[in-house]
N, C-alpha and C positions, 0 to 999 in steps of 0.2 A: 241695540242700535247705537246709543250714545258711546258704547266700550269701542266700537270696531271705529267710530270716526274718532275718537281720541285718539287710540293707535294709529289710524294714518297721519292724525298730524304729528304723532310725534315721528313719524316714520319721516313725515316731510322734513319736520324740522332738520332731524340727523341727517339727512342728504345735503340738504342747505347750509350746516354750518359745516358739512363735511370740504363742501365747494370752495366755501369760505377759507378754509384751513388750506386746503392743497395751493389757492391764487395766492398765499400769503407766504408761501414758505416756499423763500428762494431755493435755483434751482442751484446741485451742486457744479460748483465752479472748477474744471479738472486744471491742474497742476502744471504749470508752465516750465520748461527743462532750458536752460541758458542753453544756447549752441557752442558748438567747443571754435577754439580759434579756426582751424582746418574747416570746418561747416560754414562762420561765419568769412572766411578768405571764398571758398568758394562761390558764397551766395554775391559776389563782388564780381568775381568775373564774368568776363561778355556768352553771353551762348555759345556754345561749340559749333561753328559753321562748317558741314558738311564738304569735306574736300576730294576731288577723283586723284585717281591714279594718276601717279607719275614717275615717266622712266626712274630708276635709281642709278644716281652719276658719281655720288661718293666715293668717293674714292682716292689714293695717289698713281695719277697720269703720264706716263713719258711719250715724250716726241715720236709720232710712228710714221714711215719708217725713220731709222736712224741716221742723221746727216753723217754723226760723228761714227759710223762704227769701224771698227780696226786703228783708227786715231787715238794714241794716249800720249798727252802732255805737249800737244805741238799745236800750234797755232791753226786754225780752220776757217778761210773767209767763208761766211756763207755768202751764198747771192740772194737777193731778194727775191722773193715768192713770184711766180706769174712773169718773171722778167719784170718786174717793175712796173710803175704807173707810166700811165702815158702823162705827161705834165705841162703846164700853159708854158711860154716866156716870160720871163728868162730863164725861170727856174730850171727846165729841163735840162739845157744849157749848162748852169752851173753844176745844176746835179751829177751831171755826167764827166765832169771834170773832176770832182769829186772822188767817186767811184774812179774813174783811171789813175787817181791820184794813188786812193786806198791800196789797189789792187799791187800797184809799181812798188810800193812802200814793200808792202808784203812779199813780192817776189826779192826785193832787197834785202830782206831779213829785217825788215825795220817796220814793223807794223803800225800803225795810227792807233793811239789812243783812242776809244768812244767812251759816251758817258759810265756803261759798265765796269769799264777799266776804271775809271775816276770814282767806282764806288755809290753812282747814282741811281734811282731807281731807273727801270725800264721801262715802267708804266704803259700805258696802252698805243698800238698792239701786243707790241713787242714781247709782254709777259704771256701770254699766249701761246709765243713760241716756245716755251717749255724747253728752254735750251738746261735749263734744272729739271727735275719733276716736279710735277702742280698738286696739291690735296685740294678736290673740291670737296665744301663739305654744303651739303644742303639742310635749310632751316626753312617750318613755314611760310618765313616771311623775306627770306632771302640766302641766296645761293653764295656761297664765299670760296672763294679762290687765292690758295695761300702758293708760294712758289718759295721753294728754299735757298734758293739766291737772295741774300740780304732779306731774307724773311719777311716779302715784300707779301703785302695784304690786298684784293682787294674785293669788293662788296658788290654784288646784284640784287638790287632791291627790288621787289616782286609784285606786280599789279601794282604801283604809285605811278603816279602820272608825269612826265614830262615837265617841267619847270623849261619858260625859255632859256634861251643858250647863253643871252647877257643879264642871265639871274644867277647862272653856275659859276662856282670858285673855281676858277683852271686849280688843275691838279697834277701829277702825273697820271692819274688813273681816268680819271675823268667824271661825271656821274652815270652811273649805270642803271636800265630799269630794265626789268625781265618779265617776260608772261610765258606762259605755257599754251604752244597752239598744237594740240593734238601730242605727239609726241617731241617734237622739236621745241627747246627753250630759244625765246626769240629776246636778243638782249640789244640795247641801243643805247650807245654810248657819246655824252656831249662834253666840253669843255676838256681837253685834254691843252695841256699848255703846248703852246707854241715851240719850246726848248726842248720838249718832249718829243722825240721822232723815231720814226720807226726806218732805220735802215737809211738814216741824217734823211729821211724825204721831207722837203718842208712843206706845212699847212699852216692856214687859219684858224682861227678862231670860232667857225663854222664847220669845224669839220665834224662828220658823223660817222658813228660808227656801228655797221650793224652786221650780228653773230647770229647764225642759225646753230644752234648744238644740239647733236641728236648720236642716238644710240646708233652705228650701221651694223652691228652685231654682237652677241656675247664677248664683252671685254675689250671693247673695242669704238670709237670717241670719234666724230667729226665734228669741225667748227669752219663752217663756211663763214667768210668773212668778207664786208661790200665798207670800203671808205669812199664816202662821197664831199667832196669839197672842190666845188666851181669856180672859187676863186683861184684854187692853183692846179686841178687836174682837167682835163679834157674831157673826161668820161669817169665814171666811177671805177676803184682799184678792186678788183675783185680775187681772192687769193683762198687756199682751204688747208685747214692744220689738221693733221691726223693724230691721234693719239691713242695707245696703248696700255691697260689696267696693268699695274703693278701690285699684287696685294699683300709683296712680303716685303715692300722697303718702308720703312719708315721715314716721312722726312726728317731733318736734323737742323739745328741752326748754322746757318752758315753766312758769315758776316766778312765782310772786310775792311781794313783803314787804307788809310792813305798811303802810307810803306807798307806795300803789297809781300808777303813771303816769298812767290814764284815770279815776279819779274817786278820792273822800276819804270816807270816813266820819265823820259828824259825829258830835257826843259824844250826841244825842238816838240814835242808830241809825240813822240814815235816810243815802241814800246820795247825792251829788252828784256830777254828770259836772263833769270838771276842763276851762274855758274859760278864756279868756285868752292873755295872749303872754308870761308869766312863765314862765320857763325851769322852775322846778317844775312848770310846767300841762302842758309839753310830754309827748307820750308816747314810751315809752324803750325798751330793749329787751327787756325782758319785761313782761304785763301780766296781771294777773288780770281774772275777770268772774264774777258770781254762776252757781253752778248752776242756777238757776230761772229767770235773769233775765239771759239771755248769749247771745250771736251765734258760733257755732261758727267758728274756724278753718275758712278751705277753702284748698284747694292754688290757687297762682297760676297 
């Protein structure tokens, strides 16, 4: 009797200091691995937000149909879109005086200067008109639209919000914000400068400008376009630019100065084609051409 309870306590014992041993001995601590830069840049960025489908517009664009086709190296008035705005007084008035002015000029052989002749940007609408071809190129966060005439830039910035119109820097371009409704990019453009005009129309400072662009078919581009400005038109201008996928030109820089290669501006405004064998006459390697009054670049 005495041997069997000896042996449980010592049995007790060895369980007890057994307990005692295992709470005391810490647990193993596993081995911590630095993250490499790539891991740690990662763990930096915002969660990847879930985005749908949208048309693909990438692309380089030309004017469809062709104002200029069968025209090479001769002057081209176009007419403005729609016949024109219908416009308040006086403006309309002078507008049109304008335009008879333009037109008489041109039948004289003496065409008018416009800002494109002068080397200036086109800015909005105007660059729209893809009287060059257009490279749009799309980015999550915004739609870019480059045009190879004077390699003029500009930017659609994507779901941001509206700032008002006497927060916006006039621009030539304007500020632009874009959403996606369904398949149609819906883009609204403010602050385009007053100096800046589409087809000399004048506006405010108010004026807006809103683009519906959507796919009508395999390789093939509409841009319905609504300018509203109250203070100088009657009703909103409503007009629609067609466009056609090019996928073998590439755009190229194409720049110009002030002493044009292909014609001169004379000190009256009016514009002359450069003839002759005088080495100034000859044409070089870049050349400008009026916006309204120009033969588009085509791929060789």
């Amino acid at each position: 009797m005495k041997i069997t309870m000896l042996a449980a306590m010592a049995t007790a014992i060895q369980l007890a200091l057994s307990s005692m041993v295992q709470a005391a001995t810490p647990e193993p601590v596993s081995a911590k691995v630095a993250p490499t830069p790539a891991q740690a840049l990662a763990d930096q960025r915002p969660a990847a937000r879930s985005t749908k489908q949208v048309p693909y517009i990438t692309g380089v664009w030309e004017i469809y149909p062709d104002p200029f086709a069968g025209d090479a190296n001769t002057f081209v008035e176009l007419e403005p879109p729609a016949g024109g705005p219908k416009l308040r007084e006086p403006y309309a008035t002078q507008w049109k005086a304008h335009r008879d002015k333009r037109n008489a000029m041109l039948k004289a052989g003496t065409p008018l200067a416009d800002p494109s002749t002068l080397c200036l940007p086109e800015g909005m609408p105007s660059v729209m008109g893809a009287i060059f071809p257009l490279q749009i190129l799309q980015t999550p966060g915004q739609v870019v639209v480059l045009e190879e005439f004077l390699s003029q830039t500009r930017r659609i910035l994507l779901n941001k919000k509206m700032p008002p119109v006497e927060e916006v820097t006039p621009s030539h371009f304007g500020y632009s914000i874009g959403r996606w409704e369904g398949n149609t990019l819906v883009v609204t453009t403010l602050g385009v400068r007053e100096d800046t005009q589409f087809f000399e129309i004048p506006h405010s400072t108010e004026m807006k400008i809103t683009e519906r662009i959507r796919l009508t078919k395999p390789g093939y581009l509409e841009n319905q376009i609504v300018i509203e400005d109250p203070k100088v038109l009657l009703e909103p201008y409503r007009f629609t630019f067609g466009y056609k996928r090019n996928n073998e030109y590439e755009i190229t820089e194409y720049l110009c100065e002030k002493e044009d290669p292909l014609f001169k501006v004379n000190a009256d405004g009016t514009v002359q084609m450069k003839v002759g064998g005088d080495s100034e006459d000859k044409p070089k390697d870049s050349a400008s051409e009026t916006s309204e009054s120009k033969t588009p670049k085509k791929p060789q």
